[in-house]
VMD Tcl script that draws the C-alpha trace (Angstrom):
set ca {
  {72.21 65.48 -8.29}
  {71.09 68.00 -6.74}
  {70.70 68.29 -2.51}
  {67.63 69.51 -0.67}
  {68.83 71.63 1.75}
  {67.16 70.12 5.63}
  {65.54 72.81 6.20}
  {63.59 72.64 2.72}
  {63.12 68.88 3.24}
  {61.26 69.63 6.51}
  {59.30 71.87 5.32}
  {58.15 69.53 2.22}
  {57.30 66.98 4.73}
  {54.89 69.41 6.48}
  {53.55 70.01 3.89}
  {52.98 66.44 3.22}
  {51.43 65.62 5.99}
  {49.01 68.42 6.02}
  {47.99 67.14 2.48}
  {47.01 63.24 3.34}
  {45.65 64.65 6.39}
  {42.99 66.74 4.51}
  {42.05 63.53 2.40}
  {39.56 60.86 4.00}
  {40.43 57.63 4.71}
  {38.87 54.23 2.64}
  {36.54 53.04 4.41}
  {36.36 49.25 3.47}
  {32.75 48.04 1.74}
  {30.40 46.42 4.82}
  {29.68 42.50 4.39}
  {26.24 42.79 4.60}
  {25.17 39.08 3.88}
  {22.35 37.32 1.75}
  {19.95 38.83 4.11}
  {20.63 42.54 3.72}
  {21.84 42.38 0.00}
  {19.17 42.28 -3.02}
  {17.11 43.77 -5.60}
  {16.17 46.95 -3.99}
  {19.86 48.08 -2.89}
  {20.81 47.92 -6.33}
  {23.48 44.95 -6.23}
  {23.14 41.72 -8.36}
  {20.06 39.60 -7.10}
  {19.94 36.15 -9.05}
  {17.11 33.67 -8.65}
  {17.13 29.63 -9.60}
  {14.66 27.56 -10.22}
  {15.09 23.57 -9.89}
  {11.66 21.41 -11.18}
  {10.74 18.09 -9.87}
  {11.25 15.18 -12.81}
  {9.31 16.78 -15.76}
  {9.75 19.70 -17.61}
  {9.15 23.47 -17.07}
  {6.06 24.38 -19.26}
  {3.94 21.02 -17.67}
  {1.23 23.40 -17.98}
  {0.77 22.50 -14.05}
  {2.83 22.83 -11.08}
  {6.15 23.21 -12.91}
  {5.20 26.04 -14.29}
  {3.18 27.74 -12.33}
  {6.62 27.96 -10.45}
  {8.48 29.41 -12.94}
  {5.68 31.93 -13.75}
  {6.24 32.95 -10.67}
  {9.95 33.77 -10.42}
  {9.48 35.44 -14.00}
  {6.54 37.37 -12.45}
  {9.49 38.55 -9.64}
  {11.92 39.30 -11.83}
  {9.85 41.85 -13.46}
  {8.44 43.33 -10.18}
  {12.17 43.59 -9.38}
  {13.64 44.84 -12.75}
  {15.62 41.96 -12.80}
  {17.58 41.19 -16.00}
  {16.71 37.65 -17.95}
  {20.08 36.38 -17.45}
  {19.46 36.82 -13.77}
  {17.03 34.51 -13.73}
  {16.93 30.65 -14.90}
  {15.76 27.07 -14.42}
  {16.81 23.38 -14.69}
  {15.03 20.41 -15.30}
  {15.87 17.55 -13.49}
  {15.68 14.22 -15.89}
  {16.19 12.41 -12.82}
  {15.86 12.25 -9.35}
  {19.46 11.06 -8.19}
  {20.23 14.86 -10.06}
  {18.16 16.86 -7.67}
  {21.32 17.98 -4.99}
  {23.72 18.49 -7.59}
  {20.92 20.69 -9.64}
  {20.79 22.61 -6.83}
  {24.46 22.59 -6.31}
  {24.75 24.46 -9.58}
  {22.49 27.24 -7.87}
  {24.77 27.77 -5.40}
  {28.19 27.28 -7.39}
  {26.83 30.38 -9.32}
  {26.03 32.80 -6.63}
  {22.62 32.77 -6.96}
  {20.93 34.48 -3.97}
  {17.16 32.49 -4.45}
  {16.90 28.97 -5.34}
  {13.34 27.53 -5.96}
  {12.99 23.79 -5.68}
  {9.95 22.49 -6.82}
  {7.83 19.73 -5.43}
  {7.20 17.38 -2.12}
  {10.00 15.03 -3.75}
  {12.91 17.93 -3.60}
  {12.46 18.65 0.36}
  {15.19 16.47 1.50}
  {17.81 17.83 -1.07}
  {16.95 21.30 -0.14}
  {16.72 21.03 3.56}
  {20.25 20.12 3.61}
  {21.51 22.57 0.84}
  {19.64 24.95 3.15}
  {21.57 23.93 5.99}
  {24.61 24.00 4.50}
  {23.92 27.33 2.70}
  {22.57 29.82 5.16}
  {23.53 33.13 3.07}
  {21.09 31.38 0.24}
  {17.33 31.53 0.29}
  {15.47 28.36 -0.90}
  {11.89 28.35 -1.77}
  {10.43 24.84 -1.53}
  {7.28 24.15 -3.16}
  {4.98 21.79 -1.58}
  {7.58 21.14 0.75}
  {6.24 21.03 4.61}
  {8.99 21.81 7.22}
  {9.11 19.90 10.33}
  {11.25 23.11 11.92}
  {12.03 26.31 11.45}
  {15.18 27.33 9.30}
  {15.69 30.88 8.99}
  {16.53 31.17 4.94}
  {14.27 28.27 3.81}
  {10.46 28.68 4.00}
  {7.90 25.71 2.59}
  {5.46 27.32 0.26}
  {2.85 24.87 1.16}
  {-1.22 25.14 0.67}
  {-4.64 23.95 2.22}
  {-4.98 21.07 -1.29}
  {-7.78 19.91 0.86}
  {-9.65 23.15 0.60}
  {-9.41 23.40 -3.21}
  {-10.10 20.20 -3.04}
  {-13.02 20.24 -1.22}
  {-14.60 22.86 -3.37}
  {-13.99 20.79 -6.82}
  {-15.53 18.22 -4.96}
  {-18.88 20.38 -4.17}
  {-18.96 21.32 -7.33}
  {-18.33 17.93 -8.75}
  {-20.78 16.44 -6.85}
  {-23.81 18.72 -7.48}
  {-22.98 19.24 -11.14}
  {-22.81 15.02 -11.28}
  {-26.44 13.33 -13.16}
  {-25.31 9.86 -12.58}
  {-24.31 9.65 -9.04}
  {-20.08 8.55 -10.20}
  {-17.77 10.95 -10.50}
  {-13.88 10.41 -10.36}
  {-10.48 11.37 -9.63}
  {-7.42 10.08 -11.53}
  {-4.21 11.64 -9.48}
  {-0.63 11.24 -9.34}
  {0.84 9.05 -6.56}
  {-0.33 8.90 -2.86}
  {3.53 8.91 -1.68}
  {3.04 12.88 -2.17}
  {0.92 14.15 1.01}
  {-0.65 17.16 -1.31}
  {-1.99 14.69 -3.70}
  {-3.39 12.83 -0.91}
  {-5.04 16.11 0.46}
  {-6.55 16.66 -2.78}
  {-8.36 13.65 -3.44}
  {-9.60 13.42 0.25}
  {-11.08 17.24 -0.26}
  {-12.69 16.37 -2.93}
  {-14.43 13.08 -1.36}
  {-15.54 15.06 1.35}
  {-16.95 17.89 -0.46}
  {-19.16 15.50 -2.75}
  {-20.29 13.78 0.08}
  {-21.13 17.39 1.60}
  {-23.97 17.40 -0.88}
  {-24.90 14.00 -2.44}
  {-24.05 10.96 0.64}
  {-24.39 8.51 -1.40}
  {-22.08 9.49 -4.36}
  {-20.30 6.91 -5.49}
  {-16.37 8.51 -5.82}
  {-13.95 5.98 -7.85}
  {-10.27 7.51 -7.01}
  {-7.10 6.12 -8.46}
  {-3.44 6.82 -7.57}
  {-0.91 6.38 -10.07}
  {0.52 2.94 -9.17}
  {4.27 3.99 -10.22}
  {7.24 5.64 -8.80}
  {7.21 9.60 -7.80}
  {9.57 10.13 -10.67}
  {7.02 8.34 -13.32}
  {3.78 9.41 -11.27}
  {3.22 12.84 -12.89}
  {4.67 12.29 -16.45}
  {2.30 9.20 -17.98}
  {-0.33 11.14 -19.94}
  {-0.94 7.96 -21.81}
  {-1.95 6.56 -17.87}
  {-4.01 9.39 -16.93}
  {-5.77 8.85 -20.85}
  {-6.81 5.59 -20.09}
  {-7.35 5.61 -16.10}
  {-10.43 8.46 -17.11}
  {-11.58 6.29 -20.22}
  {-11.95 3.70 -17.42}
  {-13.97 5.78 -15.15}
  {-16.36 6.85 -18.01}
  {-16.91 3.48 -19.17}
  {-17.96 3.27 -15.18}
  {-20.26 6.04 -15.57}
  {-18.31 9.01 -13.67}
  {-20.06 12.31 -15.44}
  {-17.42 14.66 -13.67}
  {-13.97 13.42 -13.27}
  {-10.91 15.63 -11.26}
  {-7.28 15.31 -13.06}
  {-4.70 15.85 -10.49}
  {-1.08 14.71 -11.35}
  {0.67 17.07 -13.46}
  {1.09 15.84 -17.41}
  {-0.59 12.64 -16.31}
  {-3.82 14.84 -14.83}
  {-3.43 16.82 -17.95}
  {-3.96 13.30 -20.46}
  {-6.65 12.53 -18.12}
  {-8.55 16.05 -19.17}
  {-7.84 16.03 -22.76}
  {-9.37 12.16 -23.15}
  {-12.38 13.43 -21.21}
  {-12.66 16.53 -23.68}
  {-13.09 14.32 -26.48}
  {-15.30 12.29 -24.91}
  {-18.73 12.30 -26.06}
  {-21.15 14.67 -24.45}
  {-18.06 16.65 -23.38}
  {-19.49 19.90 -22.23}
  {-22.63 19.14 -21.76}
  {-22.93 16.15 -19.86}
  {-19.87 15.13 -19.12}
  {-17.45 17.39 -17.26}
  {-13.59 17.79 -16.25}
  {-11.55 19.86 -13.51}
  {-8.34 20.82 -13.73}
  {-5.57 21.01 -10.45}
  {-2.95 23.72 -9.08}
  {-3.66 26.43 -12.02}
  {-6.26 27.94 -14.19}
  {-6.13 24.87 -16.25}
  {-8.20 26.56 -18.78}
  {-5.30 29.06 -19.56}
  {-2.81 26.45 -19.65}
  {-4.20 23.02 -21.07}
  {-6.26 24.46 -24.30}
  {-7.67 21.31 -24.94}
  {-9.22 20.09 -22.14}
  {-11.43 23.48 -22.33}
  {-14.51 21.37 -24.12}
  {-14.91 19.66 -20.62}
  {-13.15 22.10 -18.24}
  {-15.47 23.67 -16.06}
  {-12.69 25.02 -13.16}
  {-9.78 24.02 -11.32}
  {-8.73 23.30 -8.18}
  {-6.13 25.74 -7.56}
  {-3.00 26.05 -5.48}
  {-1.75 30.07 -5.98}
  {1.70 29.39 -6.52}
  {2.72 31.91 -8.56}
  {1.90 34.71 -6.66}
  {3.49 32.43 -3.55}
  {6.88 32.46 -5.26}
  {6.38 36.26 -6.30}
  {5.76 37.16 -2.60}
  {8.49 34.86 -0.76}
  {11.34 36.14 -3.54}
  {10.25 40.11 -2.99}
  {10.41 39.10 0.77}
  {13.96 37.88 0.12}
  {15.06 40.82 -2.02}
  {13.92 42.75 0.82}
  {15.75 41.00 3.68}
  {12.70 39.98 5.21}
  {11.91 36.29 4.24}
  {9.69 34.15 6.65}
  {11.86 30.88 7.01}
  {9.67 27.72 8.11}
  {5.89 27.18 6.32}
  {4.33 29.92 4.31}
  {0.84 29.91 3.41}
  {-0.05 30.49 -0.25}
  {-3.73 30.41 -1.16}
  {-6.36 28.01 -2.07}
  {-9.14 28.48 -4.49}
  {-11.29 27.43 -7.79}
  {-10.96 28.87 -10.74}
  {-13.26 30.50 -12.72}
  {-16.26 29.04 -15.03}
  {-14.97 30.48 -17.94}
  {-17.62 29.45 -20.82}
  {-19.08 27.28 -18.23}
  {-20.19 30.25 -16.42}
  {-23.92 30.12 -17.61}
  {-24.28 26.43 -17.02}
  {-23.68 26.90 -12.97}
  {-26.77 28.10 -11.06}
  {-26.91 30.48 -8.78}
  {-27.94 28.33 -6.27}
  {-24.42 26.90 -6.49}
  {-22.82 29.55 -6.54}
  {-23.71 30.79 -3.86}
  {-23.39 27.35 -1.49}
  {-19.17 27.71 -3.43}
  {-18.85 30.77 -1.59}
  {-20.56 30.12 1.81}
  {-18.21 27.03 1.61}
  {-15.28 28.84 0.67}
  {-16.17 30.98 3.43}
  {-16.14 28.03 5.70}
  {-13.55 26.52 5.04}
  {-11.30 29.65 5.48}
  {-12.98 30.20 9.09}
  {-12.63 26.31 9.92}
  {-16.58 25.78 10.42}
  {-16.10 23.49 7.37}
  {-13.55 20.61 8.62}
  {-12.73 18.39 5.25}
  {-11.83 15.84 8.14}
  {-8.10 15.26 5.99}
  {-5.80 14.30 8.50}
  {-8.04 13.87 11.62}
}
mol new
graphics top color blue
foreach p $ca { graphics top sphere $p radius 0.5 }
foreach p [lrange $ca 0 end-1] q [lrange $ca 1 end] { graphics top cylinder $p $q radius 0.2 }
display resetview
């Protein structure tokens, strides 16, 4: 072998040095957290969606969910593989649905429905580099990466109720809902008492709760069928279906009722029911809405942005449009929808739900 002479292996070393010193050093990649990582920086944004017992395309509140992150995931340019849902079969499955969320590195998880809150709020807790989305889900306190998309049900209520109540040529109209263990549902029917009162005082209002369980509440069509049968046979001219697929067999036995249209009317809950619920459009003459699709679409750009609003977040309150009803509504009415509206939103109106 051949020997490098000292003086040659200094001046290779110089050399050396000078070369590493001209190149910059790795600078390690920052750990910027859930908060500061998303859609808009370019990195891999992922967003769950867990339903309440029932499945995705209820046509209702489900749905309007998912519509929602789908709606998002375009805004974003989000890939379909970034995006999915589970349906829970049963409630006992609601943490470890969520648990799958998580496992996978999602960064958004959107549970859906009052029933979820408890399973969230502690995967929130537990999870703070997640955001959760909770649907109907009221929070008590503030926790930065969790925010309750929650709604005024007593508003829309109120205003299905007006309507109800001045469209009504018998003096009965109804309400066949999903359980009164859900405080939205509650807040629905109680809007829409007091908002038929607001017009007609002596209306005679014949509400019924589902009698069952949460998890059966919202998925017995064949209930809600019968439960509005019942309230025709009473007389009830205009009858409010709020309760998810039960609500939705409540509409559809109304539709077929005789006079359906014409004398005898039906209003949809939580989304433009005449969009999603095809056959109840003989006697569907709105719906009592809770916006929760654009809700989710907001609170998930918020998130890909790094600026979500943890603790209870607004979405809007509204009622639907006439559709081919549109002619039958007077003016007059109208009008006294809108002044109400406006009422309600500037708290002149009080629908007196939970005084």
């Amino acid at each position: 072998m051949k020997r490098i002479r000292p003086m040659k292996l200094f001046v290779l070393l110089a050399a050396l040095a000078l070369l590493l010193a001209a190149c910059p050093a790795a600078v390690p990649a920052a750990d910027t957290g859930a908060a500061d990582s998303g859609a808009s920086a370019g990195g891999e944004f992922k967003v769950g969606l867990v339903t309440d017992v029932g499945r995705v395309n209820d046509r209702s509140f489900n749905q309007s969910a998912w519509e929602g992150v789908v709606a998002a995931a375009d805004m974003l340019g989000l890939a379909d593989d970034d995006i999915k849902y589970i349906e829970t079969q049963d409630a006992k499955d609601y943490a470890d649905n969520i648990q799958q969320f998580i496992d996978a590195d999602y960064n958004v998880i959107v549970s859906v429905g009052f029933a979820l809150g408890d399973a969230t709020l502690v995967a929130a807790q537990d999870n703070p580099d997640v955001f959760f989305i909770g649907v109907d889900q009221f929070q008590g306190e503030v926790i930065p990466n969790l925010a309750g998309l929650i709604f005024n049900e007593d508003h829309s209520g109120y205003l299905a109720g007006v309507l109800a109540g001045s469209l009504s040529q018998t003096g009965t109209i109804a309400a066949v809902l999903g359980t009164d263990l859900v405080p939205p549902v509650v807040a629905f029917n109680e809007g829409y008492v007091a908002g038929a009162q607001s017009v007609n005082p002596d209306i005679n209002v014949i509400s019924t709760y589902h009698p069952g369980e949460i998890s059966q509440a919202f998925v017995d069509p064949e209930w809600g069928a019968a439960t509005a049968k019942q309230a025709l046979d009473q007389g009830a001219d205009v009858i409010f279906g709020a309760g998810g697929i039960t609500g939705n067999g409540a509409l559809q036995e109304i539709a077929t009722a005789d006079g359906a249209g014409e004398t005898v009317f039906c209003i949809g809950v939580d989304t433009d029911q005449w969009n999603t619920v095809p056959a109840a459009q003989p006697c569907l003459v709105s719906s009592a809405m809770k916006l929760i699709t654009p809700g989710v679409v907001d609170l998930v750009s918020l998130a890909s942005e790094g600026n979500f609003p943890g603790g209870n977040y607004f979405g809007d309150a509204d009622l639907a449009p006439f559709h081919d009803f549109d002619d039958m509504i007077p003016q007059e009415l109208k009008d006294l929808l809108a002044a109400t509206k406006a009422g309600l939103i500037d708290g002149s109106i009080d629908t007196g739900y939970g005084n």
